[in-house]
N, C-alpha and C positions, 0 to 999 in steps of 0.2 A: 625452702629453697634447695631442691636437687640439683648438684653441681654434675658436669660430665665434661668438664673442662679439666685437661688433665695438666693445664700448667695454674692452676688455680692454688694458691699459697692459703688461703685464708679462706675460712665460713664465717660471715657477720650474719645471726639470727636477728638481728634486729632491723638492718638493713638501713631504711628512712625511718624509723620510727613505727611501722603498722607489722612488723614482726609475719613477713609473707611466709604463706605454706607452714607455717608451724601450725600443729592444733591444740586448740585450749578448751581444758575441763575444766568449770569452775573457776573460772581466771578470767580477766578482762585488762584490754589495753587504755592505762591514763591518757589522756590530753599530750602529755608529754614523752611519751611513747615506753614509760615503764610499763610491767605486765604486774596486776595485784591482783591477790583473791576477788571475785565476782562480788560487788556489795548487792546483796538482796533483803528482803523484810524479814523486820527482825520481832520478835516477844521479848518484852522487858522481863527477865528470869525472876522469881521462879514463873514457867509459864503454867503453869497449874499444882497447885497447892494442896486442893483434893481432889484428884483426879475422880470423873465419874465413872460409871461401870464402861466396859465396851460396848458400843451398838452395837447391835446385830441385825440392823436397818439402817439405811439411809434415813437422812433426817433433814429440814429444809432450811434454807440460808439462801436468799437472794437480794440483790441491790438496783433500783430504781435510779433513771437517768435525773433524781432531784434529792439525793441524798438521803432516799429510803430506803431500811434496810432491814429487811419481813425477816422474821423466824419464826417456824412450826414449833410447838410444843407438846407432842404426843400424846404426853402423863397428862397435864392438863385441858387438852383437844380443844388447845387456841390457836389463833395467831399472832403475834405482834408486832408492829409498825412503826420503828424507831426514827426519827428523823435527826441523822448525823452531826447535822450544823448547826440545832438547836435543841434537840434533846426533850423533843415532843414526842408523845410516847399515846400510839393506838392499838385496843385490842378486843379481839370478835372473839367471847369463847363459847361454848357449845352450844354453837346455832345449827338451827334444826338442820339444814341444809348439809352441813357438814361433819363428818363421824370422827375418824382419824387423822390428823396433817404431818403429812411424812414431806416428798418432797416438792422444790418451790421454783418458779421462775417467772421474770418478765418476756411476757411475749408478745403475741400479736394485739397492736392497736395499745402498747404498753399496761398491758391489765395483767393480774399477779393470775397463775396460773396455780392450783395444788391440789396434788397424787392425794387421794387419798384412798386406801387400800383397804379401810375395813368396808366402805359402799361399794368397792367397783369402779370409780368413777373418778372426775375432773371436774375440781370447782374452780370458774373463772369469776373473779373477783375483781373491782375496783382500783384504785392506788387506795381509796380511802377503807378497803375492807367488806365492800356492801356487796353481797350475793349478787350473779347475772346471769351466770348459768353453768348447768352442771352436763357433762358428756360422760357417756356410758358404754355408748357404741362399741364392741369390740374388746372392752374391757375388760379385765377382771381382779385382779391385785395392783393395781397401780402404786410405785412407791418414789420412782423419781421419773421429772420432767426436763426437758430444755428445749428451747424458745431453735426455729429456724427461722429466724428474723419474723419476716409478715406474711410466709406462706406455712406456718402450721407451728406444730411440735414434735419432737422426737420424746417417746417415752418406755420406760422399762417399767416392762409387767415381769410378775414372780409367779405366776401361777397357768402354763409353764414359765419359765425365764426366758424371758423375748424381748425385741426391740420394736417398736412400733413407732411410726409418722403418722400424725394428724393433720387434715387438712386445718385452715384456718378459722372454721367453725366447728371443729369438732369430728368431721369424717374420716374415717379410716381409710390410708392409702394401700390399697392390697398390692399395686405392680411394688411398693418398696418391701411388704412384708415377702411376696416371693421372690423375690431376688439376690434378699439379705442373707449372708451364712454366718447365721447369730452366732455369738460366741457362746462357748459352752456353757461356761460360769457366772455371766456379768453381776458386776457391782453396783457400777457407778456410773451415769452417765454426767457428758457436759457436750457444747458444742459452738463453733464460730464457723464465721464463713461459711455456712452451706452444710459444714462438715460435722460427724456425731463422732466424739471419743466413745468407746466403752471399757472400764476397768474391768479385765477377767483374768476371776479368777483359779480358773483353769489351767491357763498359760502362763500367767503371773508376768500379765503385760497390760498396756493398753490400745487396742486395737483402734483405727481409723475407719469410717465412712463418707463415703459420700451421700449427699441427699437421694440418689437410686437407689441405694445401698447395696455398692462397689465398694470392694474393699482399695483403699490409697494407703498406698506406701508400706513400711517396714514397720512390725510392732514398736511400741515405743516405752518406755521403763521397766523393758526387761529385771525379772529376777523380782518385784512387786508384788502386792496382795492390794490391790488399790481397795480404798474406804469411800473417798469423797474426790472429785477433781473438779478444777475450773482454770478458764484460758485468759490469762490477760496480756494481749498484745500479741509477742511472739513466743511469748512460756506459758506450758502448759504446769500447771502446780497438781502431784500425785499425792496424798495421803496414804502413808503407807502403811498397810494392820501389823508386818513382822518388824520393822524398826521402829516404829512409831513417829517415823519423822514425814515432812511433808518436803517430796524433793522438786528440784525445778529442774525441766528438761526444756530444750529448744525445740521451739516446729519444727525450725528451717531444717537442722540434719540431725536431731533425735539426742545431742549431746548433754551429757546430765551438768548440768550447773551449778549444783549444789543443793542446799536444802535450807530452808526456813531456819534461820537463825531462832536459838532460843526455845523451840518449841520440840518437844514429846510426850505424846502420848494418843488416845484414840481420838479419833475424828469423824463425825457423823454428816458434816456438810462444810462445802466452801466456799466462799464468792469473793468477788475480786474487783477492785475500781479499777478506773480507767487510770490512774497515778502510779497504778502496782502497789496499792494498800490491798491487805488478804485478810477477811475475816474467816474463822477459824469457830466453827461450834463444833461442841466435844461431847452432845449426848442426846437424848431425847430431850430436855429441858430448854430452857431459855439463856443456857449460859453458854458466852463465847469470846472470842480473844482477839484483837489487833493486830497485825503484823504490819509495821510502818516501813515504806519503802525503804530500803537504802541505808537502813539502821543495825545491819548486820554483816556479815562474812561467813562462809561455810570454814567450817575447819581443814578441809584439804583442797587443793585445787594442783594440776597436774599440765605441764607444759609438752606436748612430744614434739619430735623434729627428724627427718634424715628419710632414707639416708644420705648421706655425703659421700662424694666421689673424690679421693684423690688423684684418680688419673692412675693410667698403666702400671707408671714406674714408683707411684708416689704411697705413702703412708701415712696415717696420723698419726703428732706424735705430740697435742696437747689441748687440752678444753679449759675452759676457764671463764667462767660466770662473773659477772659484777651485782653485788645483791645489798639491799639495805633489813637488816635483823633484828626487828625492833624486839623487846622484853617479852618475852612468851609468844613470839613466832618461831617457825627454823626454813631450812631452806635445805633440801638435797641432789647433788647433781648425781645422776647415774649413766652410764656410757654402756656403746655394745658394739664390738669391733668383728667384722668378717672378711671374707675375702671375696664373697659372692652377695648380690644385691636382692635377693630372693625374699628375705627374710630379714628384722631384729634377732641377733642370738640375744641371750642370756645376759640380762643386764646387772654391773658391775657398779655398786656404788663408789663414789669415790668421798677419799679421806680429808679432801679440802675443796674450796672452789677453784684449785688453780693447781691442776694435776699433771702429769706426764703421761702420755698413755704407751702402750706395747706394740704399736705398728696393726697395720690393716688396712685394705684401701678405701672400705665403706663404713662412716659410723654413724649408728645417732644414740642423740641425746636426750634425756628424761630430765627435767626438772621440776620437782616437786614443792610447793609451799602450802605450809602448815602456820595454822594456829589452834594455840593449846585453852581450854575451856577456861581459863584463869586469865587469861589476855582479855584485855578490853572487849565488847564485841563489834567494833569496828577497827581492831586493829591489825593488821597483814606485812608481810614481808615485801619486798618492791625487788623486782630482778630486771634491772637496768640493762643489761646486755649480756647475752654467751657470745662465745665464737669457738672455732675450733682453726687448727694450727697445722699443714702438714707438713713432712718432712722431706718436702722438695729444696727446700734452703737450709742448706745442714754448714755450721761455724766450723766443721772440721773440715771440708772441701777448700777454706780459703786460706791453712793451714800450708806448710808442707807435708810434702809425701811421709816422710819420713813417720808425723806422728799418729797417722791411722794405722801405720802397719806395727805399733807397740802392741803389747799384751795387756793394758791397759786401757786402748782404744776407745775401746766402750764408755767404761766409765768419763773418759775426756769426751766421746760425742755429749750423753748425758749433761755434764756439766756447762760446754756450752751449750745447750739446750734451753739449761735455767737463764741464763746471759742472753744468748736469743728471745728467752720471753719477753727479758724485764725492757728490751731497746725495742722490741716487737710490740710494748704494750704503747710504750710512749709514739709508736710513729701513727698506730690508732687514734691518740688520744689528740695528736697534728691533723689526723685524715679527719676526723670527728669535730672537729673545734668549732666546724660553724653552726652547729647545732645550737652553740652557747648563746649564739646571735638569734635565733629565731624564739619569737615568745615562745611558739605550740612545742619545741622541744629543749628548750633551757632547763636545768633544774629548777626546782622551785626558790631556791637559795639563790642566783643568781639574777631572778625577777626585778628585786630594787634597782641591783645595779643595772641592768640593761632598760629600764624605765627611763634612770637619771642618763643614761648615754642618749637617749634618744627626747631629750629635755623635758621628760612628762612628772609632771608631780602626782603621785599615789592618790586617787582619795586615801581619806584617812581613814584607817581599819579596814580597805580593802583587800591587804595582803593577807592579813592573820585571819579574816573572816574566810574568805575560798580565792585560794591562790590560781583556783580553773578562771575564775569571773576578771582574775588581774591579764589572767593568760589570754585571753578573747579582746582584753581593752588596750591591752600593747598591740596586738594585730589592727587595733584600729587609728592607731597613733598618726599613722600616713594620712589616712583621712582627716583627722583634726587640725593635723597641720597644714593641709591645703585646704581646709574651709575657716581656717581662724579668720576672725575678724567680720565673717560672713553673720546673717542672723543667725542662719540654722549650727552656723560653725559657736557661736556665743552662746543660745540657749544650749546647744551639746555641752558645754563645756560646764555651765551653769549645774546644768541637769547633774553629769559625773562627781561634782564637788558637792553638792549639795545636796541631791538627792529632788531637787524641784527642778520643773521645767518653765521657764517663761514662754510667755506671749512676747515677740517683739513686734510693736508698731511704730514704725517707722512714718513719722511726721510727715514729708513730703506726699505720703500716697493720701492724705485727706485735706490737701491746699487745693483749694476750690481754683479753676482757670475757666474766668470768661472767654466763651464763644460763641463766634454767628453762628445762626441757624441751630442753637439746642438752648436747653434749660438753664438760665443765667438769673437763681432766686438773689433778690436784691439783699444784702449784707450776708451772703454765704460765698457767693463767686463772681458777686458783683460789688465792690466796695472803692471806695477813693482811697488811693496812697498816703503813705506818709510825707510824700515828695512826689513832683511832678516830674515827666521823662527828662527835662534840665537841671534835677538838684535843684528847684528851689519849693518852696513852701507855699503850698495851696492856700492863696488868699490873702498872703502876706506881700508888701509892697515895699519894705525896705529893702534897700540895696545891700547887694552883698550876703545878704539872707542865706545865699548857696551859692553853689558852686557849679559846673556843670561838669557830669563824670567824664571818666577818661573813654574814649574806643576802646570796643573789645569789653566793656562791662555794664556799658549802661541798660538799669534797672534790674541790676542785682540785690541792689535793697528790696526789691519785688519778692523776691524767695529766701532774704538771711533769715527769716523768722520762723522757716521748716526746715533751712537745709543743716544736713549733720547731728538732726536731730533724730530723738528716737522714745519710745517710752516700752519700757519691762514690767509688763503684767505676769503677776505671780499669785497664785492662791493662797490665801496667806493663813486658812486654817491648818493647825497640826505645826505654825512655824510656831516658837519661842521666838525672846527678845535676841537671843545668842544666834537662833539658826537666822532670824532675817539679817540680824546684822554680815553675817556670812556670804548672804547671797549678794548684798550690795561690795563685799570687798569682792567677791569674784567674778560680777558685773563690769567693777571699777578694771579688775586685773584684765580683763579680756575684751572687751569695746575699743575700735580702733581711737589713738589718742586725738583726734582729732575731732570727736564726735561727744556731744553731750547725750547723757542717758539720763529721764527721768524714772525711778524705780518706784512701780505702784504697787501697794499689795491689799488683794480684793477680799474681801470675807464673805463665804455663801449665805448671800440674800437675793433670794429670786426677786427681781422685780421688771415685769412685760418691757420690754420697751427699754432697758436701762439695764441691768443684769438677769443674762437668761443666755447663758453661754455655759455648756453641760460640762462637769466635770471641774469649772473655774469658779464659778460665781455663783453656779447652781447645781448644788451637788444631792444626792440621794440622803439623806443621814436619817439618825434616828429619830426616838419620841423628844422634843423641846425639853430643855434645862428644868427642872423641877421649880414650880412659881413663875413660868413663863405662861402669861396669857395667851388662850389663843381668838384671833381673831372672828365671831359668829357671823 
């Protein structure tokens, strides 16, 4: 937020909550508009125990859209075919067809694609591994591949080091190899959208293309020796040969974001799901590592901001952060004061979060948070707000004359300065109050209480388990309270407490009504009453027998036997005796009281005609209980 408003008292970095115009390295905005280190995927430490030699080759690692996940094995000149979800395990090793398998990808018509560089060539392979065909064309070292969707490949040859497209069968595209201004050095390739990264290592960056091969946009992981790369979503993940760490950069404007939690050392290939899980192989062999989404923190992450204008006549004259410091994080704020908007001078750390500064009309500020390698590795500092303060409302103008012109002055501005903060913090904490009200920015500490203000009861263990998922179900609170008593408003409510969702069928929609001229099957929609349209009794002859009803109701006894009625179907595999009982007290709690609920609960047995409703009564499941006959 650049201020040019020169009667502007106050800078709120945080603003609503989405912290505008500030930029974030390695930092991310909560739910609740704190800023924490970025959670990215993490290695459960140690991440490698014996670390293998360095590559000095790419090496292959790719993942199929069915939970497969191929690695090349050079030493042993196989391939392997892990299947993630169940730990079925295929492997083709030194078939005639193929010499060396270096690198690996899905591409066209989803068939496993692999460099391999001691033939020349390009074996296109199966999901299940079985030869289909090999491309040579144009070839001559091939060592890594990547997929451009269903019109070819992008591939790096070494011998010279070039970049080559293939058509979809295997043809060399010549308008991209003239047009491309390969990079000097390359490494690594990966590619989405159309677009070919290459790590080079010349420039010690990673260069962009287009599929003409036009170079797009500004190098990207400057100061790099890239090893291995791959793109999932909007982060591109670098392996890096001088640190050893694997960092994450953004497409959208190249900002580095941190780096794989947990993990150092060489890296020879990487692939990536579609959840932001990253597997990580570390050498020519079959060995490699998991990086689970969101189970990590980089160790620094860096907030900038400014500059800030106090106007003609104005100066700053205080900053001051709100930060939460858990056990082996820190937090530092740093400041830079000028007189001209040209430039940040020379940035001045400061000795608390809640400083005095020495006048200037332009500043900005740096805030850094750290965690230390002894800290949990999901654990971060939380900076809830900065602001900055000028010195256009000064305690000594409201003084008399008399005590600015002491030799002391200064010192008295200063001191109320401090007195100006602490009444300046509280009239914040008044402008800020209805934040307290809104789920998406309440603290998390405040959640219960603003639940019970708005009469919602918690499930239970929803706060302690992710207080985001309590924060999204208070937003919906409006909603539950104008459909309560509704079906869809009762199975919600069911659903939130229990965890199941009923079927509600509502009785009156299958009371059959006789009518002319359509289908009136005899004892379905066609039957005799209990009573006849006078209250008295079909066939009986004593007097008095009935009554005849009042106007305005008669043959209401025609529908009390569907009305206000209703029945709650529930699946009732996976409940215990505890959790059904549950669902029936908050059935009872939430059904308008005027209404009878019968609660049925179904157990998956398909049967045509009778149960055959998906996901309720007829559910997918595994092999029969052990001594379960099956039917021949």
């Amino acid at each position: 937020m650049t201020l040019h408003d020169p009667t502007t008292l106050h800078a709120l970095l945080a603003g609503d909550g989405t912290w505008p115009d500030c930029r974030l390295d390695g930092l991310e905005i909560r739910a609740d508009g704190r800023i924490e280190l970025l959670r990215v995927p993490g290695v459960v430490p140690p991440s490698l125990s014996e670390p293998d030699p360095e590559p000095s080759a790419p090496s292959g690692l790719a993942l199929d859209a069915h939970c497969g996940l191929y690695l090349s094995d050079a030493s042993e000149r196989r391939l392997i075919r892990i299947a993630l979800d169940c730990g079925d395990r295929l492997e083709l090793t030194a078939h005639p067809a193929l010499g060396t398998p270096t690198g690996l990808c899905i591409g066209p018509h989803g068939q496993l694609y692999v460099a391999d560089p001691e033939r020349g060539q390009i074996a296109v392979l199966s999901p299940e591994l079985s030869p289909r065909a090999l491309w040579s064309d144009g070839l001559r070292r091939p060592v890594a591949v990547a997929p451009d969707g269903e019109l070819g490949l992008f591939v790096l040859d070494t011998e010279p080091r070039q970049l080559l497209h293939l058509g979809p069968v295997g043809e060399p595209d010549a308008a991209f190899t003239r047009s491309i201004e390969a990079p000097a050095d390359p490494r690594c390739i990966t590619a989405a959208d159309g677009n070919l990264y290459a790590g080079d290592a010349a420039t010690h960056s990673v260069l962009r293309f287009d599929r003409t091969g036009a170079p797009v946009g500004p190098p990207l992981a400057e100061g790099t020796v890239p090893q291995a790369l791959v793109i999932s979503h909007d982060r591109l993940y670098v392996a890096d040969r001088t640190s050893g760490e694997i960092l994450i950069v953004s497409l959208d404007d190249g900002r580095p974001l941190g780096t794989v939690a947990g993990f150092r050392g060489p890296v020879s290939a990487l692939a990536a799901t579609p959840d932001g899980t990253v597997q990580i192989k570390t050498g020519s062999g079959d060995h490699y590592l998991t990086a689970h989404p969101a189970t990590g923190r980089p160790a620094h992450g860096t907030l900038h901001a400014g500059p800030f204008d106090a106007g003609e006549e104005g100066t700053w004259s205080r900053a001051v952060v709100t930060v939460e410091v858990p056990d082996g994080t820190g937090l530092l704020m740093e400041t830079g004061l000028a007189h001209v908007p040209d430039a940040a001078p020379p940035w001045t750390p400061a000795a608390a979060h809640d400083v005095l500064l020495d006048g200037g009309r332009y500043l900005w500020l740096r805030v850094s948070l750290t965690r230390t390698a002894q800290a949990p590795a999901i654990a971060s500092p939380a900076l809830l707000d900065a602001r900055a303060e000028s010195s256009a409302d000064d305690y000594l103008d409201h003084l008399p004359q008399v005590y600015a012109q002491q030799p002391g002055s200064d010192f008295l501005r200063r001191l109320l300065g401090l007195a100006r903060s602490a009444l300046g913090d509280r009239e914040d904490t008044i402008g800020l109050l209805w934040r307290d009200f809104d789920a998406t920015t309440a603290p998390a500490g405040l959640l219960p209480a603003l639940a019970q203000w708005l009469a919602f009861e918690i499930p239970q263990g929803l706060f302690e388990a992710d207080p985001d998922a309590l924060r999204a179900l208070l937003a919906e609170v409006p909603e539950l309270h104008r459909t309560r008593g509704t079906p869809g408003g009762v199975a919600r409510a069911v659903e939130l407490q229990t965890g199941v969702r009923p079927l509600l069928l509502e009785d009156f929609r299958a009371r059959g009504i006789w009518v002319l001229d359509g289908p009136s099957p005899l004892g379905t929609d066609t039957v005799l009453p209990a009573l006849s349209p006078d209250a008295t009794v079909p066939g009986a002859w004593s007097v008095g027998a009935g009554a005849p009803e009042e106007d305005g109701v008669r043959g209401r006894y025609l529908f009390d036997a569907a009305a206000h009625r209703f029945t709650a179907v529930v699946a009732g595999h996976g409940l215990d005796e505890r959790g059904r009982r549950r669902v029936g007290e908050v059935l009872d709690a939430e059904k308008p009281a005027h209404t009878a609920a019968h609660l049925c609960f179904v157990t998956a047995r398909f049967r045509v005609g009778v149960q055959a409703r998906t996901g309720l009564d007829t559910i997918v499941a595994g092999p029969p209980p052990e001594g379960l006959a099956l039917a021949r």
